[in-house]
SEMI-403613 format. One record per residue: residue in one letter; x, y, z of N, C-alpha, C in turn. Coordinates in nm, 3 decimals. Example, Ala and Ser with C-alpha at 12.3 -4.5 7.8 and 13.67 -1.06 7.14 Angstrom:
# SEMI-403613
<atom res="A" n_u="1.319" n_v="-0.569" n_w="0.780" ca_u="1.230" ca_v="-0.450" ca_w="0.780" c_u="1.320" c_v="-0.330" c_w="0.780"/>
<atom res="S" n_u="1.285" n_v="-0.225" n_w="0.708" ca_u="1.367" ca_v="-0.106" ca_w="0.714" c_u="1.290" c_v="0.003" c_w="0.787"/>
END
This chain:
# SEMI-403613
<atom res="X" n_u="1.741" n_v="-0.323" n_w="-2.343" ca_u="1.652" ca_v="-0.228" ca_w="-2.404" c_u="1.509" c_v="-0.264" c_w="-2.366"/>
<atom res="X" n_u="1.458" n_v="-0.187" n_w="-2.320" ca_u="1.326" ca_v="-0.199" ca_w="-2.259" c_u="1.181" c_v="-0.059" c_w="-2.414"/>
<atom res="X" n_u="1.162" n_v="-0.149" n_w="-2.492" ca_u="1.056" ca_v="-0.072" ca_w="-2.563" c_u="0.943" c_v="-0.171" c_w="-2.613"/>
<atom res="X" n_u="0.824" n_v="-0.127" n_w="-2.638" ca_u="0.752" ca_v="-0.211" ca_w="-2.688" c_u="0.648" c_v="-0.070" c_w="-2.734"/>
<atom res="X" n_u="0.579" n_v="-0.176" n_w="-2.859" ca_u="0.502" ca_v="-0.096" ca_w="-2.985" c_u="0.418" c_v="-0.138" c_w="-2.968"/>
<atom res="X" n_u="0.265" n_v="-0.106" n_w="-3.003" ca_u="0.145" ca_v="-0.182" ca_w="-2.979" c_u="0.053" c_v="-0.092" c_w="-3.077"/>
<atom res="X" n_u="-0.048" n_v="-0.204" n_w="-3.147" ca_u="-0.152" ca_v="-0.117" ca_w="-3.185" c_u="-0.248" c_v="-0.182" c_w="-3.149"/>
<atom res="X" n_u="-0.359" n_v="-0.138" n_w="-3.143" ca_u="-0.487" ca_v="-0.203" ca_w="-3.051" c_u="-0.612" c_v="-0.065" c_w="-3.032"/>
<atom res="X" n_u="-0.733" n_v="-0.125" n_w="-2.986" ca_u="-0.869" ca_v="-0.018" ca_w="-2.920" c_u="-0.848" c_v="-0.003" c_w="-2.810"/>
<atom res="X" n_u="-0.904" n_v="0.083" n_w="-2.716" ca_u="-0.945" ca_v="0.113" ca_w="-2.605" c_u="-1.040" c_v="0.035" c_w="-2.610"/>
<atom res="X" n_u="-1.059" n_v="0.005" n_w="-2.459" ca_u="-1.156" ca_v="-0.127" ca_w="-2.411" c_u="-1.262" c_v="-0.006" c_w="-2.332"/>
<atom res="X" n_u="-1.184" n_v="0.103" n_w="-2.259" ca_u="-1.313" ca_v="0.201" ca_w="-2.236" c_u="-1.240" c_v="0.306" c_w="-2.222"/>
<atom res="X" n_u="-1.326" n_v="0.452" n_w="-2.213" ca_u="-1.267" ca_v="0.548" ca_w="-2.192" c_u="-1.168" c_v="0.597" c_w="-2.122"/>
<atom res="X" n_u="-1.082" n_v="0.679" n_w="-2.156" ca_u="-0.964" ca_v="0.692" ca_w="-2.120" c_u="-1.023" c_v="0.786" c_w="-1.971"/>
<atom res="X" n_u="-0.901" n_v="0.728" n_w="-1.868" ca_u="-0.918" ca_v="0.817" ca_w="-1.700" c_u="-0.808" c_v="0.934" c_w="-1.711"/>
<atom res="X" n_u="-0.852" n_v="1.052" n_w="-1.668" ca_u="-0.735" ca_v="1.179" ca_w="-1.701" c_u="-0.794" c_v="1.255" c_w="-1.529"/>
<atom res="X" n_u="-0.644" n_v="1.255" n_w="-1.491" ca_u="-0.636" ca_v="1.249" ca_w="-1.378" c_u="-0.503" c_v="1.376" c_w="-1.342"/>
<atom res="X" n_u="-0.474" n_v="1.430" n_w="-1.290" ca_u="-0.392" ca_v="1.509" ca_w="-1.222" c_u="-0.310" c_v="1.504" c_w="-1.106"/>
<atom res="X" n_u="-0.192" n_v="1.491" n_w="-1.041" ca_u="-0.088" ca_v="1.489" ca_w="-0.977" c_u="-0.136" c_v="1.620" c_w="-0.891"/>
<atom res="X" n_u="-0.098" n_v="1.607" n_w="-0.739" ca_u="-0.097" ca_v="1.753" ca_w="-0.674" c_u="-0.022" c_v="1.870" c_w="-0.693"/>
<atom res="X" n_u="0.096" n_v="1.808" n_w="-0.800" ca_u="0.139" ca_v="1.935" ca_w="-0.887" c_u="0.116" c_v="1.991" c_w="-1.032"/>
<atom res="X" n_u="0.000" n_v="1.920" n_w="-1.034" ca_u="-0.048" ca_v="1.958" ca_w="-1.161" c_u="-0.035" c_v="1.898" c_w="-1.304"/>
<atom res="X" n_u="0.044" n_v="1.789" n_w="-1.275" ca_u="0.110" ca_v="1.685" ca_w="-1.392" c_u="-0.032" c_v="1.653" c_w="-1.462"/>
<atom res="X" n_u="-0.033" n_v="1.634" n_w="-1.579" ca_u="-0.147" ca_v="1.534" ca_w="-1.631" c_u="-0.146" c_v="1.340" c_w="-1.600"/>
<atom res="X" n_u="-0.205" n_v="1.240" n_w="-1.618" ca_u="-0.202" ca_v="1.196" ca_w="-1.594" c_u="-0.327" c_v="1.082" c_w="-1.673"/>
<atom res="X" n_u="-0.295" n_v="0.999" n_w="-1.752" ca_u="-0.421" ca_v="0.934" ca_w="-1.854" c_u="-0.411" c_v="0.836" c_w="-1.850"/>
<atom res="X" n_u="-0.507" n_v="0.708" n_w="-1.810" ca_u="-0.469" ca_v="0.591" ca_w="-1.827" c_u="-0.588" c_v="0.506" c_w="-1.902"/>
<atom res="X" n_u="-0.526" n_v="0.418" n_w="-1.995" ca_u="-0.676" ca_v="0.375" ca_w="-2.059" c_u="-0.619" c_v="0.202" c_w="-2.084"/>
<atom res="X" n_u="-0.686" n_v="0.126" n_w="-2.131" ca_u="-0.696" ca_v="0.009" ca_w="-2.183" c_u="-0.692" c_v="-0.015" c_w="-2.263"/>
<atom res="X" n_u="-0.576" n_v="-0.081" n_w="-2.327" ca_u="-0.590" ca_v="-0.144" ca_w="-2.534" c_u="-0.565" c_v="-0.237" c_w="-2.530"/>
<atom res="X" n_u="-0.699" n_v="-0.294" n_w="-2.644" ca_u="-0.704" ca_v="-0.464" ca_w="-2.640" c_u="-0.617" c_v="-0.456" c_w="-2.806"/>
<atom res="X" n_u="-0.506" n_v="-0.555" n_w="-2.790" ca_u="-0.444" ca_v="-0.587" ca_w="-2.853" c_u="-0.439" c_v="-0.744" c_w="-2.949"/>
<atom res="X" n_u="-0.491" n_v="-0.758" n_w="-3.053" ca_u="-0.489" ca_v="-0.888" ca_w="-3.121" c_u="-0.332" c_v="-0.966" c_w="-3.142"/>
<atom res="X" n_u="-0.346" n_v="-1.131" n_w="-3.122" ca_u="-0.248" ca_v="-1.162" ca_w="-3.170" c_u="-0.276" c_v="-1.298" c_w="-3.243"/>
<atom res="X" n_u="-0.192" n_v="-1.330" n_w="-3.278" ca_u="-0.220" ca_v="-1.494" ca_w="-3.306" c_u="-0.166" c_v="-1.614" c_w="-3.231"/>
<atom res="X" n_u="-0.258" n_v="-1.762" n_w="-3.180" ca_u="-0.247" ca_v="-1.827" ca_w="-3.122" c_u="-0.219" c_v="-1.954" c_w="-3.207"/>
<atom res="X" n_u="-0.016" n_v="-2.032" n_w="-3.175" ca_u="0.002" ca_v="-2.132" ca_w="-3.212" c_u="-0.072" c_v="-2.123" c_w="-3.373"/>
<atom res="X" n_u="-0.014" n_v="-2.208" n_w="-3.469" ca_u="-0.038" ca_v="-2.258" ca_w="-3.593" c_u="-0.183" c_v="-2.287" c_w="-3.674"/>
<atom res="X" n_u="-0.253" n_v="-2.264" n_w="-3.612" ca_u="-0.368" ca_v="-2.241" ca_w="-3.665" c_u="-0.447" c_v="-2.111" c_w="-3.684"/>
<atom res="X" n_u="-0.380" n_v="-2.012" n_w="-3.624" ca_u="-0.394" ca_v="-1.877" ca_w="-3.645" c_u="-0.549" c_v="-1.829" c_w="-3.568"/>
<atom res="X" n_u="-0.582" n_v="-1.844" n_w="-3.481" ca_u="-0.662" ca_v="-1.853" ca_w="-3.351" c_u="-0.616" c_v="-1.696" c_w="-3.316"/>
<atom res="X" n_u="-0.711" n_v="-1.616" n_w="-3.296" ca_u="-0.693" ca_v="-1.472" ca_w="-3.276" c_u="-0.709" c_v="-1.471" c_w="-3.098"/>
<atom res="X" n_u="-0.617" n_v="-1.392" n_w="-3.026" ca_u="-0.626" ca_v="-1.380" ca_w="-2.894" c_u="-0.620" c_v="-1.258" c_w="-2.844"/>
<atom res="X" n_u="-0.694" n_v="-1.187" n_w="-2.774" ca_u="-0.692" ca_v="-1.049" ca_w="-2.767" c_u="-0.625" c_v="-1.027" c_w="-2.598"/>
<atom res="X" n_u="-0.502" n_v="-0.914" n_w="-2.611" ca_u="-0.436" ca_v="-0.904" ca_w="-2.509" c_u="-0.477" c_v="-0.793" c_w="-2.473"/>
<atom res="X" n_u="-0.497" n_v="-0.784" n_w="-2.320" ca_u="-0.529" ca_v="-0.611" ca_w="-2.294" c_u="-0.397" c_v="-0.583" c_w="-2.202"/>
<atom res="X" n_u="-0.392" n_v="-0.413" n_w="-2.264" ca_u="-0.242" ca_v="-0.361" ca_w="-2.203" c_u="-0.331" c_v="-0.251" c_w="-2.061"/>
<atom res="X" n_u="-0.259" n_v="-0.208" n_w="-1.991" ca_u="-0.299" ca_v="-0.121" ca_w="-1.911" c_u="-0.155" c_v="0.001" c_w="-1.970"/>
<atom res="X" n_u="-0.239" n_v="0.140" n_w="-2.008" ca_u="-0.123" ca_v="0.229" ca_w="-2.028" c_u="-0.123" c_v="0.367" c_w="-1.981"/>
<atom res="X" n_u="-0.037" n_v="0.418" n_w="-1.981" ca_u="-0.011" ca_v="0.545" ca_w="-1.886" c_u="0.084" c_v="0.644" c_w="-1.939"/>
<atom res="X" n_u="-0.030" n_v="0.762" n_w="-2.010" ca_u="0.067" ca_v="0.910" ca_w="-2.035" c_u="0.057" c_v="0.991" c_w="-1.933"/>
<atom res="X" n_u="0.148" n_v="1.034" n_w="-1.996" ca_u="0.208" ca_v="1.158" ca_w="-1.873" c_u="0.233" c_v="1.285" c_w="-1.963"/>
<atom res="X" n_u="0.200" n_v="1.379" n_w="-1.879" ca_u="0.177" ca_v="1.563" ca_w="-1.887" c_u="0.076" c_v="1.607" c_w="-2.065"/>
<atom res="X" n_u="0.144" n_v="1.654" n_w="-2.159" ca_u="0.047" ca_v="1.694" ca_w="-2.239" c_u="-0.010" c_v="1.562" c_w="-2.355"/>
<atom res="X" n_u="0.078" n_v="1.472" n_w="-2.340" ca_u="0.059" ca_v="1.360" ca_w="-2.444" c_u="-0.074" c_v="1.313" c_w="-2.384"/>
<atom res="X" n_u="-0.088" n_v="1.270" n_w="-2.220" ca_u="-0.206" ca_v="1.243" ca_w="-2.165" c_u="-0.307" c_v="1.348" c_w="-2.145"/>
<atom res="X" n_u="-0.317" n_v="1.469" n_w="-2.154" ca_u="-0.419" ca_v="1.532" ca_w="-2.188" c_u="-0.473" c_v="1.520" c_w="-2.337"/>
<atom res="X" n_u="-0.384" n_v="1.516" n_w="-2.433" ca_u="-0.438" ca_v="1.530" ca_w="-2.624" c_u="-0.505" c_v="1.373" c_w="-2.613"/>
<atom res="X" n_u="-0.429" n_v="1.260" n_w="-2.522" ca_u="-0.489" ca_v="1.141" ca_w="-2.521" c_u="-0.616" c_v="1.171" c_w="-2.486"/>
<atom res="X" n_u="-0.656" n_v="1.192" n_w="-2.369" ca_u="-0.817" ca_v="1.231" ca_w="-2.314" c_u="-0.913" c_v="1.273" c_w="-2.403"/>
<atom res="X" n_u="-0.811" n_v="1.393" n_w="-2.471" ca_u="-0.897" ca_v="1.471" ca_w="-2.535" c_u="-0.980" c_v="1.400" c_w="-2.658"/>
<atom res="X" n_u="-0.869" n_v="1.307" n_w="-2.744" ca_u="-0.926" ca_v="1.268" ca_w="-2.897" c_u="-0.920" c_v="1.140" c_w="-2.859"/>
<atom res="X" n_u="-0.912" n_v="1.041" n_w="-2.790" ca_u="-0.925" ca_v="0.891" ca_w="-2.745" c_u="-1.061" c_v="0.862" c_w="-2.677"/>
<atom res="X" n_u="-1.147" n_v="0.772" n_w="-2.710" ca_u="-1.271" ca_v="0.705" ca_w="-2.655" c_u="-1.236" c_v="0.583" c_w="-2.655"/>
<atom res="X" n_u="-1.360" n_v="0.534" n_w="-2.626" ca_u="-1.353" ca_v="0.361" ca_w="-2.627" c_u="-1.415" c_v="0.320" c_w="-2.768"/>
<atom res="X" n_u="-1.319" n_v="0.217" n_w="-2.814" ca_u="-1.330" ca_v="0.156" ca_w="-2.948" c_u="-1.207" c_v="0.234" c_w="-3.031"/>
<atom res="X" n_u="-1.153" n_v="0.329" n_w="-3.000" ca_u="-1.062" ca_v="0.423" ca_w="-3.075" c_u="-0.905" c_v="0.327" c_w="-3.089"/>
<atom res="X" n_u="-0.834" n_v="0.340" n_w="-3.216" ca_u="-0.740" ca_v="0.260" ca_w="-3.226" c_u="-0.660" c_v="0.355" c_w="-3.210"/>
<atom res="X" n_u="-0.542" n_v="0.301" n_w="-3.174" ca_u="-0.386" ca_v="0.397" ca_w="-3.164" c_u="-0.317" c_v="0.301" c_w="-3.146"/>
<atom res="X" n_u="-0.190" n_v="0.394" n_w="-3.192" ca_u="-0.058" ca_v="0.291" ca_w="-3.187" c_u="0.034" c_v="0.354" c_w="-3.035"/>
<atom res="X" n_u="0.075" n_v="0.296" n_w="-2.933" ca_u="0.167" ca_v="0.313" ca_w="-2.854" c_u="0.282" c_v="0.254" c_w="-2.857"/>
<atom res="X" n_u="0.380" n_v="0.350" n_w="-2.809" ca_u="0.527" ca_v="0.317" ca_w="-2.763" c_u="0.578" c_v="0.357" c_w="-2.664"/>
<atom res="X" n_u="0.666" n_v="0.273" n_w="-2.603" ca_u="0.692" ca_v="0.317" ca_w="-2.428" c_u="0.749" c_v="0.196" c_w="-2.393"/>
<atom res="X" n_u="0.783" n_v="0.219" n_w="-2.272" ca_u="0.855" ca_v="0.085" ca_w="-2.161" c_u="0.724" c_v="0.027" c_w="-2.140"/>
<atom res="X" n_u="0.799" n_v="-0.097" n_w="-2.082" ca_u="0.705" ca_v="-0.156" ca_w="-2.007" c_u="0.733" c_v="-0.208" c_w="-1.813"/>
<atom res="X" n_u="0.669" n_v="-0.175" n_w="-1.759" ca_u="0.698" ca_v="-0.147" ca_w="-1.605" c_u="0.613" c_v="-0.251" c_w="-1.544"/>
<atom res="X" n_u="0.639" n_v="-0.313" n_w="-1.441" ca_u="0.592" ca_v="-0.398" ca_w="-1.337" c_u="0.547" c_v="-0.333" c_w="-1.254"/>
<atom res="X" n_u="0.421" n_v="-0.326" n_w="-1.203" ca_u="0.355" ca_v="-0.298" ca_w="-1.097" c_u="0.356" c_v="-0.340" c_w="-0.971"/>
<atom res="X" n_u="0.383" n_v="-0.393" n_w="-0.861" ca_u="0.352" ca_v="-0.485" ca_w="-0.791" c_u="0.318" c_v="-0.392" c_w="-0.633"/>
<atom res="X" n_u="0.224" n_v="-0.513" n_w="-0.568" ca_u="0.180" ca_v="-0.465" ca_w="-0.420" c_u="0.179" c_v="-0.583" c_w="-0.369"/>
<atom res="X" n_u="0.107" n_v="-0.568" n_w="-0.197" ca_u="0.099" ca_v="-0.649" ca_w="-0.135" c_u="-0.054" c_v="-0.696" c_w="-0.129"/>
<atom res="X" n_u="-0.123" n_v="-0.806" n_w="-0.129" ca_u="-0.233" ca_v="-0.839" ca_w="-0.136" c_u="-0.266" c_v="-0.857" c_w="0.019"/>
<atom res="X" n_u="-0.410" n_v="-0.802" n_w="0.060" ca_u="-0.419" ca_v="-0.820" ca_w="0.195" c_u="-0.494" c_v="-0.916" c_w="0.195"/>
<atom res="X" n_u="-0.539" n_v="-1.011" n_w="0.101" ca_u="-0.637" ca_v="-1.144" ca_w="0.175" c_u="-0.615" c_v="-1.240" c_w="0.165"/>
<atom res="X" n_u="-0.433" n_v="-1.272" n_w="0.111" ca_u="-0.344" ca_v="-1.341" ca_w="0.092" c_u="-0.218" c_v="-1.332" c_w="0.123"/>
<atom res="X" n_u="-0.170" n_v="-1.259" n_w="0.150" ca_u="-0.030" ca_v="-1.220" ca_w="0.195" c_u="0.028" c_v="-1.221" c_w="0.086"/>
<atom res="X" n_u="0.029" n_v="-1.241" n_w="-0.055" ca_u="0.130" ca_v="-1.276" ca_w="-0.112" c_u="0.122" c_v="-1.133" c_w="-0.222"/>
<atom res="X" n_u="0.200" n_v="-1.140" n_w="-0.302" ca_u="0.201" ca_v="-0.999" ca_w="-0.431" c_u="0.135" c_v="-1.037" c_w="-0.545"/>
<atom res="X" n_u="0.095" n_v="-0.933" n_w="-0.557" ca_u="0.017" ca_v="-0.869" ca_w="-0.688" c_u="0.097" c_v="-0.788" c_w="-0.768"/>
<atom res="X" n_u="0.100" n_v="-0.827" n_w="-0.924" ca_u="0.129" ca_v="-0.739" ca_w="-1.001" c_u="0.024" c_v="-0.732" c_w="-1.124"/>
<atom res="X" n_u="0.096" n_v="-0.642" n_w="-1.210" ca_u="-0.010" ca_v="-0.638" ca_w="-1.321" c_u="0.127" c_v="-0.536" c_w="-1.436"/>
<atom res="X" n_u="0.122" n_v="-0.584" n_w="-1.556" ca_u="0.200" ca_v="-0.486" ca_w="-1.661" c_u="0.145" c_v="-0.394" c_w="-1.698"/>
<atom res="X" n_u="0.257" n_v="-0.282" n_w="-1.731" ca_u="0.163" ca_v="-0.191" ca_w="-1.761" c_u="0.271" c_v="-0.148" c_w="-1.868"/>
<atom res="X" n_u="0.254" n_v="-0.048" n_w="-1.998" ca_u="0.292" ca_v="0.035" ca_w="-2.047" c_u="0.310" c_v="0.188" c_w="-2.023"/>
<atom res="X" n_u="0.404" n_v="0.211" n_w="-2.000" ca_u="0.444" ca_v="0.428" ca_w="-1.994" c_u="0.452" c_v="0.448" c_w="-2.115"/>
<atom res="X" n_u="0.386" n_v="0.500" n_w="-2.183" ca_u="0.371" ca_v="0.578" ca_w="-2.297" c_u="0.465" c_v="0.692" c_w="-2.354"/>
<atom res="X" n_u="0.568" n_v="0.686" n_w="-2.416" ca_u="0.643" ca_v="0.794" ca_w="-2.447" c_u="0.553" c_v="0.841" c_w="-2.578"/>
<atom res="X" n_u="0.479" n_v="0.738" n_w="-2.658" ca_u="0.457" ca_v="0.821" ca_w="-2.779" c_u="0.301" c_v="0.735" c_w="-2.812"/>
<atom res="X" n_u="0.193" n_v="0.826" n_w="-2.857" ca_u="0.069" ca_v="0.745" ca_w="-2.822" c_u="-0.010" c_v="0.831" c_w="-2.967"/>
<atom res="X" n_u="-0.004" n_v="0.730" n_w="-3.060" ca_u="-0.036" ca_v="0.810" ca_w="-3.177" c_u="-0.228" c_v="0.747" c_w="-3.239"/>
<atom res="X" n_u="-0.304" n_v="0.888" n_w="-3.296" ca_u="-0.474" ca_v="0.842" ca_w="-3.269" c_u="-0.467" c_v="0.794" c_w="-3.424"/>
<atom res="X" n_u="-0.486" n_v="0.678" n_w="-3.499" ca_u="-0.476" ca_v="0.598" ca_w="-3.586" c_u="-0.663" c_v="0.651" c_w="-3.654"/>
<atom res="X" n_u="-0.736" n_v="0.635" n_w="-3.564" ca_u="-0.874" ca_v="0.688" ca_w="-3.665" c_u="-0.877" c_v="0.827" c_w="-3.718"/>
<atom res="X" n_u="-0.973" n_v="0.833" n_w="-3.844" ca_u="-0.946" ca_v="0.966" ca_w="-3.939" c_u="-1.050" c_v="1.030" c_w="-3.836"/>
<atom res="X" n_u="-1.026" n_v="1.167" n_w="-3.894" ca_u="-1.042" ca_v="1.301" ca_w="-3.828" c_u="-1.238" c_v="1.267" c_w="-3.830"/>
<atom res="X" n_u="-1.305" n_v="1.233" n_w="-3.856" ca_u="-1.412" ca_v="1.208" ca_w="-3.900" c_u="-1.502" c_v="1.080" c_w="-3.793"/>
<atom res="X" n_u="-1.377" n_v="0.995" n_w="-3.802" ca_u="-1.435" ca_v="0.922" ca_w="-3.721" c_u="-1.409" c_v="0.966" c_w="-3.570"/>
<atom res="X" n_u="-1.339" n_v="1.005" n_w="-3.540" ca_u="-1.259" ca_v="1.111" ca_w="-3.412" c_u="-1.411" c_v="1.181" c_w="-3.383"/>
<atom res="X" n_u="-1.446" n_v="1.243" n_w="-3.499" ca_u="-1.584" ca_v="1.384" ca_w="-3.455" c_u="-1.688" c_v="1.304" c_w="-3.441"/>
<atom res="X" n_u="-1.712" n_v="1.200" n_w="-3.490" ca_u="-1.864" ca_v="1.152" ca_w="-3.495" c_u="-1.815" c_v="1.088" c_w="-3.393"/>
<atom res="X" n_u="-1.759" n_v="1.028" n_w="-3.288" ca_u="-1.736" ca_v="0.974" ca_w="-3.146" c_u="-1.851" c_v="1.068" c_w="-3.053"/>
<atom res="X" n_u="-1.912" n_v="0.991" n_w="-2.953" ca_u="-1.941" ca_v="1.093" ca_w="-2.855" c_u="-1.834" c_v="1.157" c_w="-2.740"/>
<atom res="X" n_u="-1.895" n_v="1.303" n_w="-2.706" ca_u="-1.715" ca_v="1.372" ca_w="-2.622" c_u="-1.713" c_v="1.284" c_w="-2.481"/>
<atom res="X" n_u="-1.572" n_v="1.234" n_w="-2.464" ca_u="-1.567" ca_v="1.163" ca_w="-2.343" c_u="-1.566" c_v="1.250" c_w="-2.268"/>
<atom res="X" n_u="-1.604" n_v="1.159" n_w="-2.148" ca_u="-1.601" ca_v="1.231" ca_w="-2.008" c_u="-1.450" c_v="1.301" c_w="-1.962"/>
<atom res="X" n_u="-1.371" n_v="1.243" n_w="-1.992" ca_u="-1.207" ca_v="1.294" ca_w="-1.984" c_u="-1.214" c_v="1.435" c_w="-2.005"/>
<atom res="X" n_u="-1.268" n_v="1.451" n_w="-2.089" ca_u="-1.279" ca_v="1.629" ca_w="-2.150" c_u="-1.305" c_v="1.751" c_w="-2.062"/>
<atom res="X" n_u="-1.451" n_v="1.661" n_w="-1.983" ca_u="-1.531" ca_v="1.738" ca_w="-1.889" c_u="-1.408" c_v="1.732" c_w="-1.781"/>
<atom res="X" n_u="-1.327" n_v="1.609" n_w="-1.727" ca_u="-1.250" ca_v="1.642" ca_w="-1.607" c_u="-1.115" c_v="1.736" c_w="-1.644"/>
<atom res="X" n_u="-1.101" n_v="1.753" n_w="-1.771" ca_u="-0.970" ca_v="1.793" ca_w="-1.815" c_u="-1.036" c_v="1.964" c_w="-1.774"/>
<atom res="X" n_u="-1.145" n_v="2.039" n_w="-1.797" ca_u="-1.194" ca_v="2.161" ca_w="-1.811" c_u="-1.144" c_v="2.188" c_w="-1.644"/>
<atom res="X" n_u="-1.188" n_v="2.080" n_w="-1.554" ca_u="-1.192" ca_v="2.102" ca_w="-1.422" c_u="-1.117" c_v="1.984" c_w="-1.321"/>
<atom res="X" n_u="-0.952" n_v="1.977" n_w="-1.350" ca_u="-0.881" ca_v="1.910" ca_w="-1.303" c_u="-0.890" c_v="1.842" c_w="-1.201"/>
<atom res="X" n_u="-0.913" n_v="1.738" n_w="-1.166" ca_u="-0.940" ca_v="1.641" ca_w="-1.017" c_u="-0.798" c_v="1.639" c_w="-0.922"/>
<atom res="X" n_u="-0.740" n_v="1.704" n_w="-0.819" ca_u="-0.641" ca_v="1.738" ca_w="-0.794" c_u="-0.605" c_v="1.524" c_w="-0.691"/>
<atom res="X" n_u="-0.488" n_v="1.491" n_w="-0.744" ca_u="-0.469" ca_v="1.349" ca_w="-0.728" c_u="-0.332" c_v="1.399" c_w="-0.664"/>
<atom res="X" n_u="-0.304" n_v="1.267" n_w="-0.567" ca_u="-0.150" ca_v="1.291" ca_w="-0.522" c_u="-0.076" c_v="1.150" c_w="-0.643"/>
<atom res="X" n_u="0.011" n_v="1.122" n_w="-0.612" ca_u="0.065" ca_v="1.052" ca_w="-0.716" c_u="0.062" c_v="0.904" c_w="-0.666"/>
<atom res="X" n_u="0.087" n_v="0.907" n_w="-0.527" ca_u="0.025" ca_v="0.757" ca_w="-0.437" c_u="-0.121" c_v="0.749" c_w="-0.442"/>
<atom res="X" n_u="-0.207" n_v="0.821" n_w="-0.447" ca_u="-0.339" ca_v="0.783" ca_w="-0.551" c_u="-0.337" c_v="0.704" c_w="-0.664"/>
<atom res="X" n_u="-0.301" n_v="0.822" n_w="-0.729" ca_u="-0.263" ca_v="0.780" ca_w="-0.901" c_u="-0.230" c_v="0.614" c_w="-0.907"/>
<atom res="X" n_u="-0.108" n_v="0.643" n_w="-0.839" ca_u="-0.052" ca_v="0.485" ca_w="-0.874" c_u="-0.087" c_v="0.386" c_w="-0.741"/>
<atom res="X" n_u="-0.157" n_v="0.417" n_w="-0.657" ca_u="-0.204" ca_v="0.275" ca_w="-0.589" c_u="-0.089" c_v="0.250" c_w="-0.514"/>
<atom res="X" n_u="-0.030" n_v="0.359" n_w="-0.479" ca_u="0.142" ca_v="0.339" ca_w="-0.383" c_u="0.101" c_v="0.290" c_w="-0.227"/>
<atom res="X" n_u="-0.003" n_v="0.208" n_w="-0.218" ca_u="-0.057" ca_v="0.180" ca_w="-0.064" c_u="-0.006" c_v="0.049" c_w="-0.061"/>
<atom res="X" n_u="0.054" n_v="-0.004" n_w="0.014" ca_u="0.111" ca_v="-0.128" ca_w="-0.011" c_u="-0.010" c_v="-0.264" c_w="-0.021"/>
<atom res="X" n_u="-0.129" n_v="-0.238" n_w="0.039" ca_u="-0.235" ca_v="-0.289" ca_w="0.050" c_u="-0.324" c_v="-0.351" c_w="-0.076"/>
<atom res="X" n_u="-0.327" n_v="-0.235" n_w="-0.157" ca_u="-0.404" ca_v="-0.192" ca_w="-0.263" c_u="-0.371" c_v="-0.228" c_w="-0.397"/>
<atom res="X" n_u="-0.421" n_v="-0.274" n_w="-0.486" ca_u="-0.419" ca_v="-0.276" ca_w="-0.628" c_u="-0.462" c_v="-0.172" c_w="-0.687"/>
<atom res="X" n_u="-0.286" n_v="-0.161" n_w="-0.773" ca_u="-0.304" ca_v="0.002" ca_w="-0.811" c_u="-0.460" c_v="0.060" c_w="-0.899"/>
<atom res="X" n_u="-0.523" n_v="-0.052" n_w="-0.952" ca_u="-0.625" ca_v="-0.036" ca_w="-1.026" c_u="-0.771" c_v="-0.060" c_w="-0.972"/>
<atom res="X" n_u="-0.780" n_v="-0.084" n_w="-0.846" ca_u="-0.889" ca_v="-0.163" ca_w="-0.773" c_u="-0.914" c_v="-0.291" c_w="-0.830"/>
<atom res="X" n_u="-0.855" n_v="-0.377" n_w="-0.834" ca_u="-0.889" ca_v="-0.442" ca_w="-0.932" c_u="-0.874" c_v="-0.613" c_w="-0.850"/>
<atom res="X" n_u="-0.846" n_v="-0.561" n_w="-0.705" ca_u="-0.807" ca_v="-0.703" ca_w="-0.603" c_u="-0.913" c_v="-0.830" c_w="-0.643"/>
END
């Protein structure tokens, strides 16, 4: 069984992105608290996560940075080839089956409107080896 639950902020605004067939496509950052060993030492984990079709548009839409939500989804291995090492790169990520906005309606409005909004009005047409960094070269996130 492959599921995992998470609650946590966005570390920054959510990216809403589009497939050349029109799929939606949202990926954002949640820093996740935990506790470290017996002394209770707080450690903050960041997830990399990824909705897909209307869940990642309502994400765009009502998600900023600092915004809490709870996610659920698999969790998937990324991996490429690194070109200034030869060796692989990965990074975890979460697929989002269910991505729920935990702040009240209030704090949602007094947010400023993310930029997601503005690209959602006027779709950025992406192929899906974009999206996901399918270049064997490349880190799917730029992130080499």
């Amino acid at each position: 069984m492959n599921n995992a639950v998470m609650i946590g902020r966005l570390g920054k605004d959510p990216e809403l992105t589009y497939t050349a067939t029109g799929t939606a496509i949202c990926k954002f950052s949640l820093a996740v608290d935990r506790q470290k060993g017996g002394d209770g030492e707080k450690v903050t984990d960041w997830f990399d996560v990824v909705a897909w079709g209307r869940q990642a548009e309502t994400s765009a839409q009502y998600l900023h940075k600092g915004s809490r939500c709870a996610v659920q989804g698999s969790v998937e291995i990324q991996t490429w080839e690194k070109k200034d090492c030869s060796c692989k790169g990965y990074r975890v990520e979460i697929n989002a089956r269910n991505v729920s906005f935990l702040d009240s309606k209030e704090e949602r409005s007094a947010a400023p409107a993310p930029v997601a909004q503005a690209q959602a009005a006027a779709p950025a047409q992406t192929s899906a080896a974009a999206a996901f960094g399918d270049d064997d070269d490349q880190d799917p996130f730029g992130d080499q």
